[in-house]
N, C-alpha and C positions, 0 to 999 in steps of 0.2 A: 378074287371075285369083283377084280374093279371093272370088266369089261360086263357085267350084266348089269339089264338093265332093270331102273329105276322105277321111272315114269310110268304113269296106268298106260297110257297112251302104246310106247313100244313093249310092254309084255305082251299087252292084248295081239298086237300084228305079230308077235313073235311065236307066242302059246298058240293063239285061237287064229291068224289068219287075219284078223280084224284089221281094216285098212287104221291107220295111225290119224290120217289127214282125214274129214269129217267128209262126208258125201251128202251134198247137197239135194234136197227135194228135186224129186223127177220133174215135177210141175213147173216149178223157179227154170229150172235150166230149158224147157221146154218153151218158157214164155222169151227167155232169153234169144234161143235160135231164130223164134218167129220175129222176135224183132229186128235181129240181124237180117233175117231174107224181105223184112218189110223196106227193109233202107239200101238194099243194093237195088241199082237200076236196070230196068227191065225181069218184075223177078216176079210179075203176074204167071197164075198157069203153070209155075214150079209145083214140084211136088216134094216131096221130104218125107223121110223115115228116121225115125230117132231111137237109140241103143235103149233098150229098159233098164240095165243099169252101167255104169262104168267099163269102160274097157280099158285092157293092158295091151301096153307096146306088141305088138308080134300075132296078137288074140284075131282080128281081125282081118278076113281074105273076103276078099271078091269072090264071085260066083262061079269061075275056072279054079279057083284055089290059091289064087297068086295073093302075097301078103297082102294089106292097103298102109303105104306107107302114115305112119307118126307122126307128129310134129316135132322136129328136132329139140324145139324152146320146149317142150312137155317134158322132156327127160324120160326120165323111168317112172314117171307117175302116170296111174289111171285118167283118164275122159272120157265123158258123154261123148257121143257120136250122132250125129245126123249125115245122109246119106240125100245129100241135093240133087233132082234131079232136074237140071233145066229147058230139056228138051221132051215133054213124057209122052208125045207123041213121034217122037223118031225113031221108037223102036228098038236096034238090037246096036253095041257099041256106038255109045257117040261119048261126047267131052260131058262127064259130070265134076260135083265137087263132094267132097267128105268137108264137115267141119265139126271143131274139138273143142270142149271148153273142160277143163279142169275137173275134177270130180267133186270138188267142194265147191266148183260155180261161180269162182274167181276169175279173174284175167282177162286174158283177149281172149277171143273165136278165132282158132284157128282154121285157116282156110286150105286144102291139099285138090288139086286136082287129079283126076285119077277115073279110067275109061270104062270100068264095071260097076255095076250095083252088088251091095254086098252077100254073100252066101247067106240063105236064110233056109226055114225050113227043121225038120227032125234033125238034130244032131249037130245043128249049126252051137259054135260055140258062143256065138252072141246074137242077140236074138232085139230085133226091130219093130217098131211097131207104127202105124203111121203117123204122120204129126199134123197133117192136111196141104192144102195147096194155096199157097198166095195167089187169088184168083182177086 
Protein backbone atom coordinates (compact mmCIF):
# COMPACT_ATOMS: atom_id res chain seq x y z
CA UNK A 1 0.00 0.00 0.00
CA UNK A 2 3.05 2.25 -0.32
CA UNK A 3 1.74 3.65 -3.73
CA UNK A 4 -1.66 5.14 -2.14
CA UNK A 5 -2.02 8.08 -1.27
CA UNK A 6 -1.76 10.03 1.73
CA UNK A 7 -2.49 13.59 1.52
CA UNK A 8 -6.11 15.22 1.70
CA UNK A 9 -5.11 17.01 -1.27
CA UNK A 10 -4.51 13.81 -3.82
CA UNK A 11 -7.38 11.49 -2.36
CA UNK A 12 -9.66 14.16 -3.05
CA UNK A 13 -8.39 14.44 -7.07
CA UNK A 14 -8.19 10.76 -6.92
CA UNK A 15 -11.77 9.72 -5.30
CA UNK A 16 -13.83 12.82 -6.03
CA UNK A 17 -12.19 14.64 -9.26
CA UNK A 18 -11.34 17.51 -7.08
CA UNK A 19 -8.46 19.51 -8.80
CA UNK A 20 -5.38 19.00 -6.02
CA UNK A 21 -3.93 22.58 -7.05
CA UNK A 22 -6.41 25.38 -5.33
CA UNK A 23 -8.46 27.29 -8.12
CA UNK A 24 -8.32 30.77 -7.66
CA UNK A 25 -11.41 33.39 -7.49
CA UNK A 26 -13.02 33.98 -11.02
CA UNK A 27 -12.90 37.66 -9.99
CA UNK A 28 -8.88 37.84 -9.00
CA UNK A 29 -7.94 36.19 -12.42
CA UNK A 30 -10.45 38.26 -14.21
CA UNK A 31 -8.86 41.53 -12.82
CA UNK A 32 -5.61 40.04 -13.61
CA UNK A 33 -6.41 39.69 -17.56
CA UNK A 34 -7.81 43.26 -17.61
CA UNK A 35 -4.62 44.24 -16.42
CA UNK A 36 -2.49 42.46 -18.72
CA UNK A 37 -4.82 43.92 -21.98
CA UNK A 38 -4.47 47.47 -20.01
CA UNK A 39 -0.63 47.39 -20.49
CA UNK A 40 -0.21 46.01 -24.07
CA UNK A 41 0.12 48.73 -26.63
CA UNK A 42 -2.64 49.63 -28.81
CA UNK A 43 -5.21 47.47 -26.83
CA UNK A 44 -8.25 50.22 -26.85
CA UNK A 45 -11.49 48.80 -28.57
CA UNK A 46 -10.40 45.03 -27.85
CA UNK A 47 -12.78 42.95 -26.63
CA UNK A 48 -12.29 39.73 -24.40
CA UNK A 49 -14.22 36.80 -23.33
CA UNK A 50 -13.09 34.77 -20.31
CA UNK A 51 -13.55 30.84 -19.51
CA UNK A 52 -15.99 30.59 -16.28
CA UNK A 53 -13.98 28.13 -14.97
CA UNK A 54 -10.59 26.43 -15.64
CA UNK A 55 -9.85 24.58 -18.58
CA UNK A 56 -7.82 21.31 -19.54
CA UNK A 57 -5.19 20.88 -22.10
CA UNK A 58 -7.23 19.48 -25.37
CA UNK A 59 -10.85 20.96 -23.70
CA UNK A 60 -10.81 23.88 -25.70
CA UNK A 61 -11.66 24.29 -29.87
CA UNK A 62 -12.30 27.08 -31.85
CA UNK A 63 -15.65 27.58 -33.64
CA UNK A 64 -14.74 25.01 -36.88
CA UNK A 65 -13.80 22.48 -34.04
CA UNK A 66 -10.10 22.60 -34.59
CA UNK A 67 -8.24 22.32 -30.89
CA UNK A 68 -6.81 25.90 -29.52
CA UNK A 69 -3.43 25.17 -28.75
CA UNK A 70 -2.00 25.08 -24.68
CA UNK A 71 0.78 26.72 -23.43
CA UNK A 72 3.52 24.19 -23.53
CA UNK A 73 5.09 26.06 -19.94
CA UNK A 74 1.29 24.90 -18.45
CA UNK A 75 2.01 21.36 -18.74
CA UNK A 76 -0.85 19.13 -18.04
CA UNK A 77 -2.45 21.70 -15.61
CA UNK A 78 -5.84 23.49 -15.98
CA UNK A 79 -6.24 27.58 -16.86
CA UNK A 80 -8.40 30.23 -17.05
CA UNK A 81 -8.83 31.28 -20.66
CA UNK A 82 -9.61 34.61 -22.20
CA UNK A 83 -10.25 34.75 -25.76
CA UNK A 84 -8.63 38.53 -27.09
CA UNK A 85 -10.15 39.89 -29.66
CA UNK A 86 -8.27 42.71 -31.34
CA UNK A 87 -9.84 43.41 -34.21
CA UNK A 88 -13.91 43.29 -33.14
CA UNK A 89 -14.68 44.98 -35.94
CA UNK A 90 -13.18 42.98 -38.87
CA UNK A 91 -15.47 40.43 -38.85
CA UNK A 92 -14.99 36.91 -39.90
CA UNK A 93 -11.07 35.25 -39.49
CA UNK A 94 -8.57 37.60 -38.77
CA UNK A 95 -5.23 37.31 -36.22
CA UNK A 96 -6.56 36.93 -32.49
CA UNK A 97 -4.94 35.80 -29.22
CA UNK A 98 -6.07 33.30 -26.31
CA UNK A 99 -4.32 33.88 -23.07
CA UNK A 100 -3.75 31.53 -19.95
CA UNK A 101 -3.14 32.02 -16.51
CA UNK A 102 -2.73 29.08 -14.19
CA UNK A 103 -5.87 27.83 -12.33
CA UNK A 104 -4.66 28.96 -8.92
CA UNK A 105 -3.81 32.57 -10.50
CA UNK A 106 -0.24 32.22 -10.41
CA UNK A 107 2.56 32.88 -12.96
CA UNK A 108 2.76 34.47 -16.12
CA UNK A 109 -0.21 35.14 -18.73
CA UNK A 110 0.34 33.14 -21.20
CA UNK A 111 -0.05 34.51 -24.70
CA UNK A 112 -1.07 32.00 -27.96
CA UNK A 113 -2.12 33.29 -31.01
CA UNK A 114 -4.55 31.65 -32.91
CA UNK A 115 -7.23 32.62 -35.93
CA UNK A 116 -10.76 31.64 -34.48
CA UNK A 117 -12.97 32.67 -31.58
CA UNK A 118 -13.82 29.91 -29.45
CA UNK A 119 -16.76 27.36 -29.83
CA UNK A 120 -19.49 28.57 -27.59
CA UNK A 121 -23.03 28.03 -27.21
CA UNK A 122 -25.44 24.49 -26.02
CA UNK A 123 -23.04 21.90 -25.71
CA UNK A 124 -19.76 23.72 -25.91
CA UNK A 125 -17.56 22.07 -23.40
CA UNK A 126 -16.28 25.29 -22.10
CA UNK A 127 -18.23 27.96 -21.83
CA UNK A 128 -17.26 32.00 -21.93
CA UNK A 129 -18.59 34.90 -20.67
CA UNK A 130 -17.63 38.52 -21.56
CA UNK A 131 -14.94 40.32 -19.65
CA UNK A 132 -15.57 43.82 -21.50
CA UNK A 133 -13.58 45.86 -23.94
CA UNK A 134 -10.44 48.11 -23.28
CA UNK A 135 -12.10 51.16 -24.60
Amino acid sequence: MADEPTDYGSILARDFGVPSRPVAARSEVARRFREWMGSQPDSAGWRAAFSEEPVSRGALLDIVGVPVPFPEAMGEGRAFAAFIDRQPDAKWEHEATYVFVAQDGTGPIHELVHRMPPAGGPGAEVSFAPLGSNA
